[in-house]
RONUPA-752574 format. One line per 3 residues: their letters; for each residue x, y negated, z of N, C-alpha, C. Coordinates in steps of 0.001 Angstrom, whole numbers. Each point is the difference from the previous one (the first is absolute). Layout:
BEGIN
A = X,Y,Z,X,Y,Z,X,Y,Z; ...
END
This chain:
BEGIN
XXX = 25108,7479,26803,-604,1141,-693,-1159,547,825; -1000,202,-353,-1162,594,213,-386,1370,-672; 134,1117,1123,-201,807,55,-1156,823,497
XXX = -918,363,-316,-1357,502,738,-617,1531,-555; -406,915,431,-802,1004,-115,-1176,274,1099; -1437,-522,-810,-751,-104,1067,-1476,1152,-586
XXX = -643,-62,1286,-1192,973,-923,-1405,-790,1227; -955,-141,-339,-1058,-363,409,-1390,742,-37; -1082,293,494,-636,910,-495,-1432,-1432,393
XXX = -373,-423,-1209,-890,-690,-457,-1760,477,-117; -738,-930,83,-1913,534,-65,33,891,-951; 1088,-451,-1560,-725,1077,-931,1216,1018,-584
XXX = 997,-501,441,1439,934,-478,1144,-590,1301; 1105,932,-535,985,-337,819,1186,-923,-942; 282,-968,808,1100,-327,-703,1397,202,-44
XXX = 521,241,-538,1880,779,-17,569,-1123,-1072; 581,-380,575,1355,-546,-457,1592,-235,588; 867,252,-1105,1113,-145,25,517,-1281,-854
XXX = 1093,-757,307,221,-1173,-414,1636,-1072,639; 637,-183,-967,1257,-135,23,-110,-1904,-273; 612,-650,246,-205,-1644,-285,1149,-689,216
XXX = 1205,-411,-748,1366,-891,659,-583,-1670,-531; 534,-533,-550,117,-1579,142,-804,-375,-1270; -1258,577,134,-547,-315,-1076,-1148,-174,58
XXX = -1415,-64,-1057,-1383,-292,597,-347,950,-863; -959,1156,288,-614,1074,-607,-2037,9,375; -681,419,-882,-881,-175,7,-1181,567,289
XXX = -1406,68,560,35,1128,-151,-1685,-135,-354; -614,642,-1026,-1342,-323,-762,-99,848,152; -1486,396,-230,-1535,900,-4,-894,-274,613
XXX = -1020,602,-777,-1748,21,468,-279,-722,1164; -828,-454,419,-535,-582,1693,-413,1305,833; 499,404,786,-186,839,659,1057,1134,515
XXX = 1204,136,-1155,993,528,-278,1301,142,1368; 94,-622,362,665,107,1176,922,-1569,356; 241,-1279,-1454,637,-742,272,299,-398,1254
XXX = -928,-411,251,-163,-1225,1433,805,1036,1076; -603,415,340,-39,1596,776,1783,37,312; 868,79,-1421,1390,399,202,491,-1334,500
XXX = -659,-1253,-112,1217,-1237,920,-531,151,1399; -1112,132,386,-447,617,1138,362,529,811; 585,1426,-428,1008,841,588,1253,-465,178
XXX = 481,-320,-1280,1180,-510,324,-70,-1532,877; -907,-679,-80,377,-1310,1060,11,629,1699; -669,1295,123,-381,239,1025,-1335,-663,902
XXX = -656,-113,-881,-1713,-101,130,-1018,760,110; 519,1181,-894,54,1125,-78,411,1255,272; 117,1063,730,535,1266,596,386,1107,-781
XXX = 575,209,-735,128,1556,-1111,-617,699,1460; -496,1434,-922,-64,1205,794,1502,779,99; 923,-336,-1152,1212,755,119,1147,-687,-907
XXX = 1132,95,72,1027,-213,-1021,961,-1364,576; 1091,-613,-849,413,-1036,509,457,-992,-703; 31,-1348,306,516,-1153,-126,1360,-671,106
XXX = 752,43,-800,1628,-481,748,-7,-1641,-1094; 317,-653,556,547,-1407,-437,1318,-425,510; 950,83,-778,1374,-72,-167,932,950,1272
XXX = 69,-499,995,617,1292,596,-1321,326,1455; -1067,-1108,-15,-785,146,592,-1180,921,349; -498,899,1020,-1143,1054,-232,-1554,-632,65
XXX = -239,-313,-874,-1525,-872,258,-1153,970,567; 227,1363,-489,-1133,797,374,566,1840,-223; -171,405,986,628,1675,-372,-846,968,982
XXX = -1421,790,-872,-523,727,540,412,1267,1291; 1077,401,-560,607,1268,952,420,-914,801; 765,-1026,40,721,-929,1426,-853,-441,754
XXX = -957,16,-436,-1167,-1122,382,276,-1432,253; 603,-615,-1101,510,-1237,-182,-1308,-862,-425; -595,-848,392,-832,-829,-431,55,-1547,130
XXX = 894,-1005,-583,498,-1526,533,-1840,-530,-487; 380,-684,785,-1350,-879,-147,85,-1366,-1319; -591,-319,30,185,-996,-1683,724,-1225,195
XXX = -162,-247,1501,1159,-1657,-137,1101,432,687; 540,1422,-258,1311,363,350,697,456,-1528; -698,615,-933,414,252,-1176,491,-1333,-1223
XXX = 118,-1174,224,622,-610,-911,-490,-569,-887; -1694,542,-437,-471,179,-1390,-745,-1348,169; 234,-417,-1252,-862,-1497,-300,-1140,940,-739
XXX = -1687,-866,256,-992,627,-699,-814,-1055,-376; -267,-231,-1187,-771,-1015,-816,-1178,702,-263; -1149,-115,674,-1572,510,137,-735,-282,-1191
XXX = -669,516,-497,-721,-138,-1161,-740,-1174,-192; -794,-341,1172,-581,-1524,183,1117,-1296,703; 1020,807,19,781,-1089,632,-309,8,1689
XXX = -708,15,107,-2,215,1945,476,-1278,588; -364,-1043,-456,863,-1086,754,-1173,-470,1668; 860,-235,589,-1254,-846,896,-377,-1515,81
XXX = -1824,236,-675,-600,-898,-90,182,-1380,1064; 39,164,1157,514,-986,1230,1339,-274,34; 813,210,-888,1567,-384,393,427,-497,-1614
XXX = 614,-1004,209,939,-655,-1112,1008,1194,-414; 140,-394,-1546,1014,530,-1031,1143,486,1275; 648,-1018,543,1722,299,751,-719,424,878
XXX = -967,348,993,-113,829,1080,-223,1566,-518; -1072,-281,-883,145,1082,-754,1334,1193,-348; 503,-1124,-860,1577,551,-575,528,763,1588
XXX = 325,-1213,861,823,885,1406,-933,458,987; -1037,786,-823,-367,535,868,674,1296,542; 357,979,-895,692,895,539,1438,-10,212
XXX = 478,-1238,569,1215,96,365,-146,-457,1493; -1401,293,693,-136,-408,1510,595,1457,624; -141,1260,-440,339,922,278,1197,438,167
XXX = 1110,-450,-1043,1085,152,-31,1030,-877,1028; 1197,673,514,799,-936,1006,722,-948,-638; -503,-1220,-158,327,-954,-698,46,-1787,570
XXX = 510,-958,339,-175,-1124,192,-705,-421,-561; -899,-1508,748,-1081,-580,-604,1046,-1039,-1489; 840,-51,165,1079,-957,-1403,-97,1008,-733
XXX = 338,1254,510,211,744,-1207,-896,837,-594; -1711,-205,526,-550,533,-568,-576,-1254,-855; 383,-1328,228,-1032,-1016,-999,956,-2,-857
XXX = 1514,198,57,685,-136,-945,-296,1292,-1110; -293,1167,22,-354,746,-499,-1156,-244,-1166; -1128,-253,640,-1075,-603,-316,-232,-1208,-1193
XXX = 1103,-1293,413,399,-1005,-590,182,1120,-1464; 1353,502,144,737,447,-1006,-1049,765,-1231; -798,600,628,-911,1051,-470,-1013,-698,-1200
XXX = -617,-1259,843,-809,-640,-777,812,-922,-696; 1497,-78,-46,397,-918,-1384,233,837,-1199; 486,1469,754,156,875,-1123,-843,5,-576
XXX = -1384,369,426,-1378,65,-811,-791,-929,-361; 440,-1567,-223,-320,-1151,-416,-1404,-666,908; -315,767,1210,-938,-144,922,206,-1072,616
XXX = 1249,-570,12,132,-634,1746,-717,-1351,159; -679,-926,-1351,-1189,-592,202,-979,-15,294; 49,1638,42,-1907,401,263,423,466,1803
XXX = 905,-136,704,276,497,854,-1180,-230,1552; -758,-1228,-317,-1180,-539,1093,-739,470,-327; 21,817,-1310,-2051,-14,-931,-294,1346,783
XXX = -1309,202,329,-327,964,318,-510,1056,-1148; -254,951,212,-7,1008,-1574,-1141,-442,-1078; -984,-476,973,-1021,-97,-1086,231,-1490,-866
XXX = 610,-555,309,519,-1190,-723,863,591,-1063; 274,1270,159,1210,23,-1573,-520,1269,-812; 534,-608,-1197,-673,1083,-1468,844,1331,493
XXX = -959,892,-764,635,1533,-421,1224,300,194; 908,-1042,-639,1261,-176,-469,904,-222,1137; -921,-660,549,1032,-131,1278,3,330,1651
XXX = -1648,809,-303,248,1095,1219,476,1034,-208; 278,573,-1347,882,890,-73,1504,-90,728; 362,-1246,-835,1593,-224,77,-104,-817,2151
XXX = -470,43,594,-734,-170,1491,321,1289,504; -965,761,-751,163,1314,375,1019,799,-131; 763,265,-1039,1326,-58,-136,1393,-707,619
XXX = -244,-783,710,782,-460,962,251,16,1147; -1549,525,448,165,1163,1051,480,1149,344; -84,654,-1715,790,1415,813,1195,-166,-434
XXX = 829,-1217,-821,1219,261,-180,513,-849,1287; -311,-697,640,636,-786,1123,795,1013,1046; -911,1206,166,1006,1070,1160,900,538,-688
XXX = 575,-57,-1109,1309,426,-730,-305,1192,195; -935,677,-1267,-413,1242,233,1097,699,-1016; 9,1266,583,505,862,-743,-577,1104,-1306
XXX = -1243,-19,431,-1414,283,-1364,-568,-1237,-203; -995,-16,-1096,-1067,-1186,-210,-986,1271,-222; -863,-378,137,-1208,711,-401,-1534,-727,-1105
XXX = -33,334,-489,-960,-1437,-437,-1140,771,-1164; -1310,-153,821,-1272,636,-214,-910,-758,-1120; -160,33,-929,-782,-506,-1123,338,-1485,156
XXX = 1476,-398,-263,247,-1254,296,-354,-1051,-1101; -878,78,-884,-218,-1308,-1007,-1924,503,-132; -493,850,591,-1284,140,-497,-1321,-1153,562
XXX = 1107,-566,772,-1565,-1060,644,474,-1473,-817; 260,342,-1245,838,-1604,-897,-561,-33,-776; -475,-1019,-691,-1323,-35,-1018,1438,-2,-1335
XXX = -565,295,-1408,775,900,-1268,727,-1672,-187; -410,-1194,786,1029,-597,-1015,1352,-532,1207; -147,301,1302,946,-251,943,1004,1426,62
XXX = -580,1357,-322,705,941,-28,1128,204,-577; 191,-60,-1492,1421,459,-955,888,-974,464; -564,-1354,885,1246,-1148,214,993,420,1419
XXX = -1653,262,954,917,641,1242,1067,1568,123; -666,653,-1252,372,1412,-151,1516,83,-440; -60,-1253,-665,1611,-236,-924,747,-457,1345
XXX = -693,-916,1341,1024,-406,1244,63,1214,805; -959,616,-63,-7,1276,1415,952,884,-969; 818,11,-1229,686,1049,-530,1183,-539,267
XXX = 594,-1425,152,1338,-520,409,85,353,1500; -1025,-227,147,309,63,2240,383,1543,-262; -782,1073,-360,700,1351,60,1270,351,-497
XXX = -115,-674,-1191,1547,415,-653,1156,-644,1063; -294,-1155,478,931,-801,1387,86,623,1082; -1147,1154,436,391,418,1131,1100,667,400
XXX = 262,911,-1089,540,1172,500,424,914,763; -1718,241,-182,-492,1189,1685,-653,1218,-823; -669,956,778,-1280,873,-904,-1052,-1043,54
XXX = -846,45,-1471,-1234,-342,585,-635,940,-653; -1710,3,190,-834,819,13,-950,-625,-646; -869,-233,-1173,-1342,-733,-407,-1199,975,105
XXX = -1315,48,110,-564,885,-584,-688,-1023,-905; -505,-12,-675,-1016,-571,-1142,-766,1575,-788; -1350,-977,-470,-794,800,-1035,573,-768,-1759
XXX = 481,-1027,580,-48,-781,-1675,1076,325,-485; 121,334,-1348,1165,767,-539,1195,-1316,-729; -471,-878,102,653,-1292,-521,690,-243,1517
XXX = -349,-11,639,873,-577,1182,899,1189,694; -571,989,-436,897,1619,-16,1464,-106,-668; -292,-633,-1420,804,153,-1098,1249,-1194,346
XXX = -670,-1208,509,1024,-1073,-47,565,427,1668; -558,175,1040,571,111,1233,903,1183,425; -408,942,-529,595,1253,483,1562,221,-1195
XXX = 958,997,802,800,154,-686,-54,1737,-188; -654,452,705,-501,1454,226,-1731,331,118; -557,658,-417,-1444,91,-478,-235,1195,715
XXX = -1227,438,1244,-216,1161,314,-1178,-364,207; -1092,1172,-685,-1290,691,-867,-108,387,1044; -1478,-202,1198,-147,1132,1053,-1655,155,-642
XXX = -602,968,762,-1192,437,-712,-379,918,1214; -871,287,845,-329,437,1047,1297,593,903; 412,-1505,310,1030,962,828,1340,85,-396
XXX = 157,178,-1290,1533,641,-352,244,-1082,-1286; 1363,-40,-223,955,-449,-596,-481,967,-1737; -722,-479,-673,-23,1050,-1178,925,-745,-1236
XXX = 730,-851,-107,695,-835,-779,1004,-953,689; 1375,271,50,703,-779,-93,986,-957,-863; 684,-1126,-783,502,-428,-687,325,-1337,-631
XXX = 305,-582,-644,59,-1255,30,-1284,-112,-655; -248,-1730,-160,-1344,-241,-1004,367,736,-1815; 764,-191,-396,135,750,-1164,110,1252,46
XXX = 273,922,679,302,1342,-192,-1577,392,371; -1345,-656,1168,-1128,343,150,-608,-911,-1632; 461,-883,-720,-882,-271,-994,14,669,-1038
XXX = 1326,758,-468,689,549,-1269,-811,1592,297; 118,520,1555,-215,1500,310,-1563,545,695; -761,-640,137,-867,-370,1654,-355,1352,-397
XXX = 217,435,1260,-455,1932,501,-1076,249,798; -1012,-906,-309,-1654,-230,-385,-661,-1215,-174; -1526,352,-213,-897,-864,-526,66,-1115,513
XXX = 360,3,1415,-168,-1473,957,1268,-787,-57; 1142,714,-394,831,-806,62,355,-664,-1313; -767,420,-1237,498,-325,-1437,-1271,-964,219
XXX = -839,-286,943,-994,-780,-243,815,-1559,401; 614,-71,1189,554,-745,420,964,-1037,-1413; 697,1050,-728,702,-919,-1122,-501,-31,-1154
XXX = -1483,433,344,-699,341,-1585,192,646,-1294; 941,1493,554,362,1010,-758,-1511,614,-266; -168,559,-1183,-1189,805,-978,344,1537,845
XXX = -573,38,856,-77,1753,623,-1155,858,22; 490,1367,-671,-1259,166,70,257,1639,833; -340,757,880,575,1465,395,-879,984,-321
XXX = 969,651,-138,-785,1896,-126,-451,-386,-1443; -20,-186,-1095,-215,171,-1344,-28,1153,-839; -998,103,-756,32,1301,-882,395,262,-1141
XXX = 1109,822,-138,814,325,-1246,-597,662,-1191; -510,-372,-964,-636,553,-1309,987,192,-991; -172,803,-1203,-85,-256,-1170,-594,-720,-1181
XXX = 1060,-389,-669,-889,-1154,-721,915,-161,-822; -901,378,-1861,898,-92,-1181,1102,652,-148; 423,1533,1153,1180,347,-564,1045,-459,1167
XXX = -848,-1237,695,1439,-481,1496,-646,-390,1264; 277,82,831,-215,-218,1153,-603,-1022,618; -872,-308,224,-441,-1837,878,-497,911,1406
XXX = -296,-1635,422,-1030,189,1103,-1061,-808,109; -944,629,732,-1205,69,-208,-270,-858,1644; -319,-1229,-318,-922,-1013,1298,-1039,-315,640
XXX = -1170,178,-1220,-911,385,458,-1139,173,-1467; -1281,147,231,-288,799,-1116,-65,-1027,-1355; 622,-953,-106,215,-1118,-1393,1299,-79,-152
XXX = 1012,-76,1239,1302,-96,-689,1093,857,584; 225,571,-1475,1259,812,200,1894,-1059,-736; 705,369,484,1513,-1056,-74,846,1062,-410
XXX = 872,111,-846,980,401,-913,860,-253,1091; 1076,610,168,1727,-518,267,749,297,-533; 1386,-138,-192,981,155,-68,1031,1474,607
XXX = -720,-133,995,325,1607,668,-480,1226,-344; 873,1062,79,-682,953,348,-919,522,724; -1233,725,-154,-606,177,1419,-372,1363,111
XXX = -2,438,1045,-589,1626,-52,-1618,-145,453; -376,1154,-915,-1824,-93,157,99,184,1702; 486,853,764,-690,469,850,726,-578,1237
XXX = 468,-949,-125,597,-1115,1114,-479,-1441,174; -107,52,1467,-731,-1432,152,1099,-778,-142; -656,-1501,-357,826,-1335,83,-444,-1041,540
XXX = 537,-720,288,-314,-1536,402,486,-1058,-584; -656,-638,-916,340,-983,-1281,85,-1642,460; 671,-435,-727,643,-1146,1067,9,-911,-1660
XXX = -927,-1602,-341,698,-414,-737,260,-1994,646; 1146,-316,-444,555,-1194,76,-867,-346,-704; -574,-1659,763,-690,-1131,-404,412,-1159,-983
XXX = 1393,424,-281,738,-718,-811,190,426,-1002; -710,1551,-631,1029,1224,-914,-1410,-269,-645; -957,-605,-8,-1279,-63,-96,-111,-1049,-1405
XXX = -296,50,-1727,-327,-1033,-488,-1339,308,-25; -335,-2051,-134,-1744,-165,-405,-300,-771,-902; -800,331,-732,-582,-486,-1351,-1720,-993,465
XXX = -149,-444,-537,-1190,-975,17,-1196,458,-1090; 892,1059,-579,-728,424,-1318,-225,1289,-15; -1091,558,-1018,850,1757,7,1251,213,-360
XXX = 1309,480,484,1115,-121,-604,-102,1374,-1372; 427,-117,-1174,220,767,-1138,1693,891,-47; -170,589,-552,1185,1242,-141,982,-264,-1019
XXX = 1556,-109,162,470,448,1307,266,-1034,1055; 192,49,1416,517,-1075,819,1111,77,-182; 653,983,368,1638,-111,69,583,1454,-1054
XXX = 1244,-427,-506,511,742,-894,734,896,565; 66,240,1596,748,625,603,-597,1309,603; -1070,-83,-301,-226,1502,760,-1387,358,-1110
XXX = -563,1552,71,-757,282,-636,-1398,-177,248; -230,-544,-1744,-1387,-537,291,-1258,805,-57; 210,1339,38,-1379,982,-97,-918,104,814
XXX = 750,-687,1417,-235,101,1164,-96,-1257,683; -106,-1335,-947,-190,-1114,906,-1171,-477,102; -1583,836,-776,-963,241,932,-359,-157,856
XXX = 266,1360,642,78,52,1200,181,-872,1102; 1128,-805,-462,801,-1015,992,-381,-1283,-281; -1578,108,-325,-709,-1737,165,-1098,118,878
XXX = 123,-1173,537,-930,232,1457,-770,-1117,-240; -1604,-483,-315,-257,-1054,63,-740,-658,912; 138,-1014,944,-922,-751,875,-363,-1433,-536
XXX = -422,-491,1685,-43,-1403,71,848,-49,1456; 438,-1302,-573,1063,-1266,767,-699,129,1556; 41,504,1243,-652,52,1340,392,-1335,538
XXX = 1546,-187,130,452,-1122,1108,1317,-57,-874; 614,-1125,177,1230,-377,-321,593,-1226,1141; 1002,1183,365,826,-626,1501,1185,-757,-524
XXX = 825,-1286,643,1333,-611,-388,1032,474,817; 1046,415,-452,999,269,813,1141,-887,-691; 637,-1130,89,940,-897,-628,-175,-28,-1326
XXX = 854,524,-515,95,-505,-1796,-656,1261,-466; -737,1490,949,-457,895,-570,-1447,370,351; -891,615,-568,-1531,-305,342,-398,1818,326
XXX = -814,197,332,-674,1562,85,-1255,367,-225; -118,-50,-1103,-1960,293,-27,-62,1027,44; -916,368,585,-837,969,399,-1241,446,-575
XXX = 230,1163,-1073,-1137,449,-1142,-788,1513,679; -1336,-792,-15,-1050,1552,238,-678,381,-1221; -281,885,-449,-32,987,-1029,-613,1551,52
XXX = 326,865,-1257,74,1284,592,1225,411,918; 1005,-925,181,1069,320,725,-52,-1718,868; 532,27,878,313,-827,1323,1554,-274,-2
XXX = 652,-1141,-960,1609,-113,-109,489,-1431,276; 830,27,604,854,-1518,291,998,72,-945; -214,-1236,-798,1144,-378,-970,449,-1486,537
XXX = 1635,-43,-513,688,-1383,635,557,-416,-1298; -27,-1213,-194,784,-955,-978,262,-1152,204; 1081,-797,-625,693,-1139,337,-1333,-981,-221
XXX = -168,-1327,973,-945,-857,-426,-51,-667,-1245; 1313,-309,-789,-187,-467,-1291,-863,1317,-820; -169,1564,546,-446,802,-1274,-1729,-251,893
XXX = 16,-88,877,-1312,-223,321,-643,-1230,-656; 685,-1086,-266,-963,-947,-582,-336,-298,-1656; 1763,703,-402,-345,478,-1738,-1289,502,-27
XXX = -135,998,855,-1429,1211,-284,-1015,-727,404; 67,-1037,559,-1145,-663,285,-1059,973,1089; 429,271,932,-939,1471,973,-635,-1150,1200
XXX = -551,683,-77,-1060,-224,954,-1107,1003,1033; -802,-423,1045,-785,978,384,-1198,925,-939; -785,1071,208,-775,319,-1202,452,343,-1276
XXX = 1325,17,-414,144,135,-1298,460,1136,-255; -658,889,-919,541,920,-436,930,329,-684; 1329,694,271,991,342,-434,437,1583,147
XXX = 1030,462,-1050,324,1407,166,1615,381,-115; 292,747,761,1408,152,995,293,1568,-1281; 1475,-580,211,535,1215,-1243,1358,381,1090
XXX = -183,1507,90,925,50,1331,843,1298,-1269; 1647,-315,189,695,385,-642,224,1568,890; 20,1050,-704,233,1315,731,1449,-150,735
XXX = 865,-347,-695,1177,-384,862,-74,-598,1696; -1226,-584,-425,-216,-928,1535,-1057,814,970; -325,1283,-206,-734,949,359,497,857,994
XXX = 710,-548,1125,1039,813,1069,-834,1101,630; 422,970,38,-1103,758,1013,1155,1168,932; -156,323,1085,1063,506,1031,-1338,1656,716
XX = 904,906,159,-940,1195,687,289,-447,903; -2104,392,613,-294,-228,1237,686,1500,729
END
């Protein structure tokens, strides 16, 4: 179990965090600049907090008032570097044991270590090659065999798939998710990419200068995101601070000066909101769509609730697609690939989005 309360005081903010971790891999995304890197840092002990502390299982890694400070190859922690860090002059297996010269260990039992390490990680052919002889793919899993060889008690692992070109990534991302689920230690990821967020992590933490502003699994940040940056990540429709009008007798809101959206809710004139719509709650027509769409809700008001663009980008995510329509409104809609190719869509094409008031969530700011 990993236990830490640390605070840092950074060029442009301070960073504070608190953070709990047992046998699992939790994640941790935001902005470039935000503090990621920064928190394995501290915690590898690379880094110095100005205050607070570190406990790993019954161990004190770091405790400001004690003035406890272990140095980094006394703390346990395996750390997988963003570039991998391997050294260019030393083969894969010197590599691998390299940090087991430190530890009190026999020369058998540190190659036996080593051996073991690179069969686990399907390396032990590449074991003479020096780094630049091997793909992406397998200075990672190189690199990764380094910090698991000292039988760490953390992993740490810093933008671990971003130096992998898009078609070696989802293959290694699916192996670096068995080695974690096998460990069963804490680990730590940071990533910016929300796909490798979603499949790696089993816990999701949102930092944003510094602080923790979202914690939760990947569904509870896709269904809820408690702002703009984080509904961007799963391509939730967010929009904040919105203006509550009248209109016909009921309530909408008002987005900007072309489109106003009906809901389902109640709303009070004189309270702000922050309107949130699912990319999936979203139908699209190829055509002008005609009245009524649906027999389920009232049509006086489904006006309002047509938005028309053109087709920007259309992304694949397995059997489901996400285009991305700019317009008088800016909306991500998702549909199964068989409804994407009925419709025949494409880039450039103009289409118009009929957003059901039901699907019109909006929460006070």
């Amino acid at each position: 179990m990993l236990r830490c309360r640390l605070e840092k005081r950074l060029r442009d903010f301070t960073l504070r965090l608190e953070m709990e971790s047992g046998r699992e891999t939790q994640v941790i995304i935001g902005p470039s600049g935000c503090g990621k890197t920064t928190v394995l840092r501290l915690l590898s002990g690379l880094l110095k907090p100005d205050q607070g502390e570190i406990r790993l299982g019954e161990r004190v890694l770091f405790d400001s008032e004690k003035r406890i400070h272990l140095l980094p190859e006394a703390r346990r922690i395996g750390f997988l570097f963003q570039n991998y860090a391997l050294f260019p002059h030393l083969s894969v297996k010197e590599n691998v044991g390299f940090g087991l010269k430190r530890m009190k260990l026999t020369k058998r039992e540190r190659e036996r270590r080593v051996e073991e390490m690179l069969e686990r990680l399907n390396i032990a052919h590449l074991a003479l090659n020096l780094p630049e002889e091997l793909s992406g793919g397998e200075q990672q899993r190189a690199a990764l065999a380094r910090a698991l060889v000292i039988e760490p008690e953390l992993l740490l692992l810093d933008e671990p798939l971003s130096a992998l070109d898009v078609t070696t990534r989802a293959r290694v991302r699916r192996e670096l998710k068995r080695t974690l689920q096998a460990l069963n230690i804490p680990s730590i990821v940071v990533t910016h990419d929300y796909e490798d967020a979603v499949s790696l992590g089993e816990r999701i933490l949102v930092m944003d200068r510094g602080r923790v502003v979202q914690a939760g699994t990947a569904q509870e940040l896709l269904l809820e995101p408690k702002s703009g940056f984080i509904a961007d990540f799963g391509g939730t429709n967010y929009f904040d601070d919105v203006q509550v009008i009248e209109s016909g007798g009921r309530t909408a809101v008002q987005l900007n000066q072309t489109v106003r959206l009906h809901t389902a809710k109640p709303l009070n004139l004189f309270t702000r909101y922050t309107l949130m719509i699912h990319p999936w709650d979203i139908r699209l027509f190829v055509s002008p769509p005609g009245l009524p769409f649906d027999q389920s809700f009232d049509h006086r008001f489904n006006r309002d609730n047509i938005v028309e663009g053109e087709i920007l980008n259309i992304l694949f995510y397995g059997n489901r697609s996400r285009i991305e329509v700019e317009g008088s409104l800016s909306l991500n809609v998702e549909m199964a690939q068989e409804e994407l190719r009925r419709l025949g869509l494409k880039k450039g094409q103009r289409v118009w989005l009929v957003i059901d008031p039901r699907a019109v969530f909006v929460v006070e700011m």
